[in-house]
C-alpha positions as CSV (number, residue, x, y, z in Angstrom):
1,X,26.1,-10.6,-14.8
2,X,25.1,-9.8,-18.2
3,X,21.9,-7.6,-17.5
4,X,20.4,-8.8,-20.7
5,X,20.4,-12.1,-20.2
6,X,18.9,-12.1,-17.0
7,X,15.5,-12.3,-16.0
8,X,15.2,-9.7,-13.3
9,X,12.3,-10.2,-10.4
10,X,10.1,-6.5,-9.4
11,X,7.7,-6.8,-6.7
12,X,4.4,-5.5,-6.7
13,X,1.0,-5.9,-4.9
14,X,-2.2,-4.6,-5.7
15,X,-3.5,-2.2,-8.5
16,X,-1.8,0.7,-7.7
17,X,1.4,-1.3,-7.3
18,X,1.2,-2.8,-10.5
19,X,0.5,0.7,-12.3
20,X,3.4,2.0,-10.5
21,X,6.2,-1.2,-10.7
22,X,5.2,-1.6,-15.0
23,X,5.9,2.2,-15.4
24,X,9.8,0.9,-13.8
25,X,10.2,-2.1,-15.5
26,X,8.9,0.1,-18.8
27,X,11.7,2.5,-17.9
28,X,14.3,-0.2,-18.2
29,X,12.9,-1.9,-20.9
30,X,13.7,1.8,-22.8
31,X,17.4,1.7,-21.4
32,X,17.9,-2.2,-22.1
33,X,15.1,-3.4,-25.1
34,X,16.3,-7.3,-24.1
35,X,16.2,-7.4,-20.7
36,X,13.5,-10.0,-19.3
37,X,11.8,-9.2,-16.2
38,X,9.3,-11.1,-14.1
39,X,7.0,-9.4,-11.7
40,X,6.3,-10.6,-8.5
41,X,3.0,-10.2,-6.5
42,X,3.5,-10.1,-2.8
43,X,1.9,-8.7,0.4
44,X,2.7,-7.0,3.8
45,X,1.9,-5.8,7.1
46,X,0.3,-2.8,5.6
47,X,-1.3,-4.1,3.4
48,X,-2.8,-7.1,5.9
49,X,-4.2,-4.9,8.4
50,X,-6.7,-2.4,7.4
51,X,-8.8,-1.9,11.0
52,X,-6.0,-0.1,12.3
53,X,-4.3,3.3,12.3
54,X,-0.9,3.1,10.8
55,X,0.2,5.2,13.6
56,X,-0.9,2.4,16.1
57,X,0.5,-0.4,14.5
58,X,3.9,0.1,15.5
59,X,6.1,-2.0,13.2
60,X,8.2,1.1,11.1
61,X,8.8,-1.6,8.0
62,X,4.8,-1.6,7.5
63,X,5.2,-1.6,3.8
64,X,9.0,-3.1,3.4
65,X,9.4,-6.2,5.6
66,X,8.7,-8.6,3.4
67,X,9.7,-7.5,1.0
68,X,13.0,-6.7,2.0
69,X,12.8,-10.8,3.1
70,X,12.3,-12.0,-0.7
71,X,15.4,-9.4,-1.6
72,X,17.6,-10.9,1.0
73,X,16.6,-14.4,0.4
74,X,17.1,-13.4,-4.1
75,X,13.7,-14.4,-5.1
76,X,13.6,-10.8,-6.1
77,X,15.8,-8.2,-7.5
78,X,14.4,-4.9,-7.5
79,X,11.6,-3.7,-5.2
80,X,9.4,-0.4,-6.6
81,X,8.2,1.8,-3.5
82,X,6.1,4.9,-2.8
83,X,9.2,7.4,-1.3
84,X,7.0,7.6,1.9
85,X,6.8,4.1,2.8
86,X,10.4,3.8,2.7
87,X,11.9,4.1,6.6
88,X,14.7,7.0,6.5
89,X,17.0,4.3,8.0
90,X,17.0,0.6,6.0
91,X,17.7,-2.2,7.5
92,X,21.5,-3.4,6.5
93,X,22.3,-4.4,3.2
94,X,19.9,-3.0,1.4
95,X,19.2,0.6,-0.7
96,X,17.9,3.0,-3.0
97,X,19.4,2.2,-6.5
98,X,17.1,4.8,-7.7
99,X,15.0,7.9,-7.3
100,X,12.5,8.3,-10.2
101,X,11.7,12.4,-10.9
102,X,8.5,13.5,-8.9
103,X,5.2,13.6,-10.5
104,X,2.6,15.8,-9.0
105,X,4.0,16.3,-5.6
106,X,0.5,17.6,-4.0
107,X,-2.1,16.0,-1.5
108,X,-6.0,15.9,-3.2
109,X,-9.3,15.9,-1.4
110,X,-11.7,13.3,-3.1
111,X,-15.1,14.8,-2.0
112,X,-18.3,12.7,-1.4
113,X,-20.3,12.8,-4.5
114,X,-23.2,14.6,-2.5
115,X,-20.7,17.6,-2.1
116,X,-19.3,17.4,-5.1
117,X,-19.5,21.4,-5.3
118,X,-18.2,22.2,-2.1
119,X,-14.1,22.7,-0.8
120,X,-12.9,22.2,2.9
121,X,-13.8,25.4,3.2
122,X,-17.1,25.2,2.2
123,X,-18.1,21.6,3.9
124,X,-20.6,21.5,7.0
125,X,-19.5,22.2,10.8
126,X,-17.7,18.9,12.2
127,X,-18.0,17.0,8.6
128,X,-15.7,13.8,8.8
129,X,-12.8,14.0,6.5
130,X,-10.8,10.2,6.0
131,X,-7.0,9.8,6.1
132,X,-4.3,7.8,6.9
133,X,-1.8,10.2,7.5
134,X,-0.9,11.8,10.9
135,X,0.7,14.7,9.4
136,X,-1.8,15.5,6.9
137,X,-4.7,15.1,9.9
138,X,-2.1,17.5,12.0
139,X,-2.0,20.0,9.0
140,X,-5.4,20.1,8.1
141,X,-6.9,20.5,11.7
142,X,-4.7,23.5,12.1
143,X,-5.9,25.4,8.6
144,X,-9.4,23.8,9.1
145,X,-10.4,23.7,12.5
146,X,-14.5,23.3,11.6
147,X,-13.6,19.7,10.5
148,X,-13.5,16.4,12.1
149,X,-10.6,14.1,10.9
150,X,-11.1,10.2,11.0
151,X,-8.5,7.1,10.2
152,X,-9.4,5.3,6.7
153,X,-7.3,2.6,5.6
154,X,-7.4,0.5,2.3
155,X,-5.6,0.8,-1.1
156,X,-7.1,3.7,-3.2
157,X,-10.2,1.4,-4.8
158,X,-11.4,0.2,-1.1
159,X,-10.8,4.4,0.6
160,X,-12.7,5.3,-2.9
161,X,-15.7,2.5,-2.4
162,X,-15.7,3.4,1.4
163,X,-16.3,7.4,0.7
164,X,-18.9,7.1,-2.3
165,X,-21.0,4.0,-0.9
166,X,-21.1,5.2,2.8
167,X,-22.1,8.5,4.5
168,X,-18.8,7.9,7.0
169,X,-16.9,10.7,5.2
170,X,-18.2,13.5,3.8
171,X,-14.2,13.6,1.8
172,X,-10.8,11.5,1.6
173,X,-7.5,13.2,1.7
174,X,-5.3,11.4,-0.7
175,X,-1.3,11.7,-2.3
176,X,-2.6,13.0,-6.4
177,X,0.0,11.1,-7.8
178,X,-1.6,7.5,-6.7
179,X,-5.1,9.2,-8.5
180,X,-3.2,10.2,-11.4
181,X,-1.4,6.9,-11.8
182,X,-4.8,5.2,-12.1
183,X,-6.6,7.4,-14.4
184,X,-8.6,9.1,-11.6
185,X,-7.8,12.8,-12.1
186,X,-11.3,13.6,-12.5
187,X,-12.1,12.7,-8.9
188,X,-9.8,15.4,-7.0
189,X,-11.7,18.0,-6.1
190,X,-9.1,20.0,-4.5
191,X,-5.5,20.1,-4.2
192,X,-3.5,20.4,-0.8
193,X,0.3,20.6,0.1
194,X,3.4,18.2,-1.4
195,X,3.6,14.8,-1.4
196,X,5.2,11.8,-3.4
197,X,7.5,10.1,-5.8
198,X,9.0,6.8,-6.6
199,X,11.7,5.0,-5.2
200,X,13.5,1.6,-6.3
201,X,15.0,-0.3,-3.6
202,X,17.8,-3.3,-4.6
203,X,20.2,-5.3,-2.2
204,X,23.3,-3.0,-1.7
205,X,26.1,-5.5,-2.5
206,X,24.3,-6.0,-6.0
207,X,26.6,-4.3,-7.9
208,X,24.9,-5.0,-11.2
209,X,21.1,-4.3,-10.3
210,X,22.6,-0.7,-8.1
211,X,24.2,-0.1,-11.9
212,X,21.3,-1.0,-13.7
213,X,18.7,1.0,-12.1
214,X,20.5,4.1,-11.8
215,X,19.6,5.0,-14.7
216,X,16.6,6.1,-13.2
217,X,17.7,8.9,-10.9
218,X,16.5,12.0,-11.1
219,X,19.4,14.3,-9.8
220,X,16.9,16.9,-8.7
221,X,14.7,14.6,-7.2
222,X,17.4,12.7,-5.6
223,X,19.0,15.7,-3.9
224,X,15.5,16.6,-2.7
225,X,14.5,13.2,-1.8
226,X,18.5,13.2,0.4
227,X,17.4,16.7,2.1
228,X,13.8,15.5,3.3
229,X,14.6,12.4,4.5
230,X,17.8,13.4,6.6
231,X,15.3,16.2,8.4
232,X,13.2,13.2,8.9
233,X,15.8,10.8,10.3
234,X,17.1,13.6,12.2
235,X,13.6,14.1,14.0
236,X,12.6,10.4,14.0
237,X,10.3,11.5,11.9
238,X,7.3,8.7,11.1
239,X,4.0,7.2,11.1
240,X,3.5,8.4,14.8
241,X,4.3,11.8,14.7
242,X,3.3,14.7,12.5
243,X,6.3,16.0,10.8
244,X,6.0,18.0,7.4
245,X,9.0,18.4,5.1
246,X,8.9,20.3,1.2
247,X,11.9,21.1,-1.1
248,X,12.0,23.2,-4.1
249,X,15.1,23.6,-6.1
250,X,15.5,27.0,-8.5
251,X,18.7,28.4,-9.9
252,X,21.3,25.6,-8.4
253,X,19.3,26.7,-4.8
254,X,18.2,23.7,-2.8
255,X,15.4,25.1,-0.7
256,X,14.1,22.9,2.8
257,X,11.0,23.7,4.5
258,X,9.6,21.7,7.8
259,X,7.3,21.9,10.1
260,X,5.8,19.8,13.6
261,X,2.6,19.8,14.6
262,X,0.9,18.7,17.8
263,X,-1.6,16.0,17.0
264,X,-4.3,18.3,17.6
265,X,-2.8,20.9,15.1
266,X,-2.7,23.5,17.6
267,X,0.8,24.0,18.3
268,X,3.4,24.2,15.3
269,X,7.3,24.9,14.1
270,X,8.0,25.8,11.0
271,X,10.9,26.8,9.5
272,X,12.5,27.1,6.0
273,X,16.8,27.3,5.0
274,X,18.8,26.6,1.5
275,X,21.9,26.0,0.4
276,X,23.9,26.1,-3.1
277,X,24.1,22.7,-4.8
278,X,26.3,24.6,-7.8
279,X,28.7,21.9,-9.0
280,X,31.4,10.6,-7.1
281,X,31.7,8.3,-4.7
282,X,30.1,5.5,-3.5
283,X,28.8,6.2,-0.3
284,X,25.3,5.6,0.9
285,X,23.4,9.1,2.2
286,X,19.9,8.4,4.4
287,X,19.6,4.8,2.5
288,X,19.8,6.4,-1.1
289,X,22.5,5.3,-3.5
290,X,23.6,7.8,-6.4
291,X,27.1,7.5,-7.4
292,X,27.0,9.8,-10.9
293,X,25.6,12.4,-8.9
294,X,28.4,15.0,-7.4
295,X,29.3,13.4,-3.6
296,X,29.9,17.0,-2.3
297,X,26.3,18.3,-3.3
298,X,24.9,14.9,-2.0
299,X,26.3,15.8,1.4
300,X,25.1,19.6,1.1
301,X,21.1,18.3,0.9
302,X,21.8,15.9,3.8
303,X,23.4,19.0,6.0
304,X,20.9,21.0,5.0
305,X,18.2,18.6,6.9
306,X,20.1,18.2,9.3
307,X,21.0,21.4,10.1
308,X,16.6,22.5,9.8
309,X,15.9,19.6,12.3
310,X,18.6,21.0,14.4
311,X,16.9,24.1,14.0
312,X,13.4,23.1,14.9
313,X,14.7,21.0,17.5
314,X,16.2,24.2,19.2
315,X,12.6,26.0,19.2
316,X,11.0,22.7,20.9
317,X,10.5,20.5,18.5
318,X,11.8,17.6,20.4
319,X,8.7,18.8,23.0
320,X,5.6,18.8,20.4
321,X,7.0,15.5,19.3
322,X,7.1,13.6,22.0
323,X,3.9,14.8,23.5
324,X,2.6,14.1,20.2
325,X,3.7,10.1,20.8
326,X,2.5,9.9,24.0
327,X,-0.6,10.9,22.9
328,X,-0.5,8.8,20.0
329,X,0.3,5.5,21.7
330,X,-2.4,6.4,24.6
């Protein structure tokens, strides 16, 4: 089909989501001025159930079911994601058309207005800090053991209303990019360890959406984006375990670092290796679909994940992990 005569369907949900899925369909709009698009409002299991860890829910397509549903069924065409919602495996038939280039990359702490002049450092002994994330909780108990760490759930206006309104939290740890996409940079008080970027998800057999979208890609980001989330797969990295996972890429150098944590923080691997991705086909690596991009380097990011969660896994990994579930669904 003639992409510009089409009106193509993009999900999105709440504010965030809109911020994020108009900055895509913008994009597009640049590559094809008369293409008409429709966007879709939807919700999911994530987004329904707030009183409860994600790490307890135990449904991996939190953020993706239904979504993936409305894809399958064609009431949509093009699906815009946060990376780290994404499951390192999809569900057949589906992919990533398209890896957008990382914005700021870094966790922020949001800090209670009453300590608006302190850090983590600096906060009381056994001060309550929000977040939804196992891995940043695992992270942050480790490098701040003085602090208590407590589940907040929401999208960013409800974790916001939650931290200024109550005295529950004395901060919120939240991904920069999501406070930058709203206009909120003024509230980060402090900024932690990588994060985030944006991720387009279209039915695989779509030959026409998969062409039209990947004119988004990023190659940096997408060989970055291949590395992490083959180290992930390879660990079963997820919701209910605290796994850690940062590239950087300098001089045609693809660097990997990850880490596990015990839930508590107290006991860690970590671990960094490279490889050269110096320079098509159409194979799917870890979900993500980028056939311009050089097949041979695409494979040398997914070894390299592979080969650091083989690493990790050697030094006991596989231990911290699943003591680190057990725990976790106890």
């Amino acid at each position: 089909n003639d992409v510009t005569g089409n009106k193509d369907h993009i999900y999105c949900l709440h504010k965030l989501a809109r911020i994020q899925t108009d900055s895509v369909a913008a994009m597009l709009k640049d590559f094809y001025p008369d293409l008409q698009m429709e966007i879709v409002a939807m919700s999911t299991i994530g987004d329904k159930i707030l009183d409860t860890a994600l790490s307890k829910i135990g449904e991996k397509s939190l953020f993706t079911k239904e979504l993936e549903n409305a894809l399958e069924r064609n009431e949509v065409d093009l699906v815009v994601h946060s990376l780290k919602d994404l499951p390192t495996t999809l569900p057949p038939g589906f992919t990533i058309g398209a890896v957008l280039k990382r914005e700021n990359p870094h966790d922020a702490v949001v800090l209670h207005p009453k300590y608006k002049e302190r850090t983590l450092d600096t906060l009381p002994e056994n001060s309550v800090i929000g977040t939804s994330s196992l891995r940043r909780a695992a992270q942050l108990k480790r490098r701040f053991p003085h602090l208590n760490f407590k589940d907040i759930r929401g999208n960013l206006n409800t974790r916001l209303k939650k931290l200024d309104e109550k005295d529950d939290y004395a901060a919120i740890v939240l991904a920069a990019a999501g406070l930058q996409r709203m206009g909120w940079e003024q509230r980060i008080s402090q900024i932690l360890s990588p994060e985030d970027s944006l991720a387009v998800e279209v039915r695989s057999s779509d030959a026409d959406i998969l062409q039209m979208v990947s004119v988004l890609h990023h190659g940096d980001t997408v060989l970055r984006c291949i590395s992490e989330r083959a180290f992930l797969r390879h660990l079963e990295g997820g919701c209910s375990v605290p796994v850690a996972v940062h590239t950087e890429l300098k001089d045609s150098q693809l660097y990997l670092t990850g880490a596990v944590y015990s839930l508590d923080g107290s006991d860690s691997l970590k671990e960094t290796m490279e490889t050269s991705v110096a320079n098509g086909d159409e194979l799917q690596r870890v979900g993500v679909t980028a056939n311009q991009i050089c097949g041979e380097v695409q494979d040398r990011a997914e070894q390299l994940g592979v080969q650091l969660a083989d690493l990790l896994l050697s030094k006991g990994a596989k231990e911290i992990l699943t003591v680190a579930r057990q725990l976790n669904d106890a």
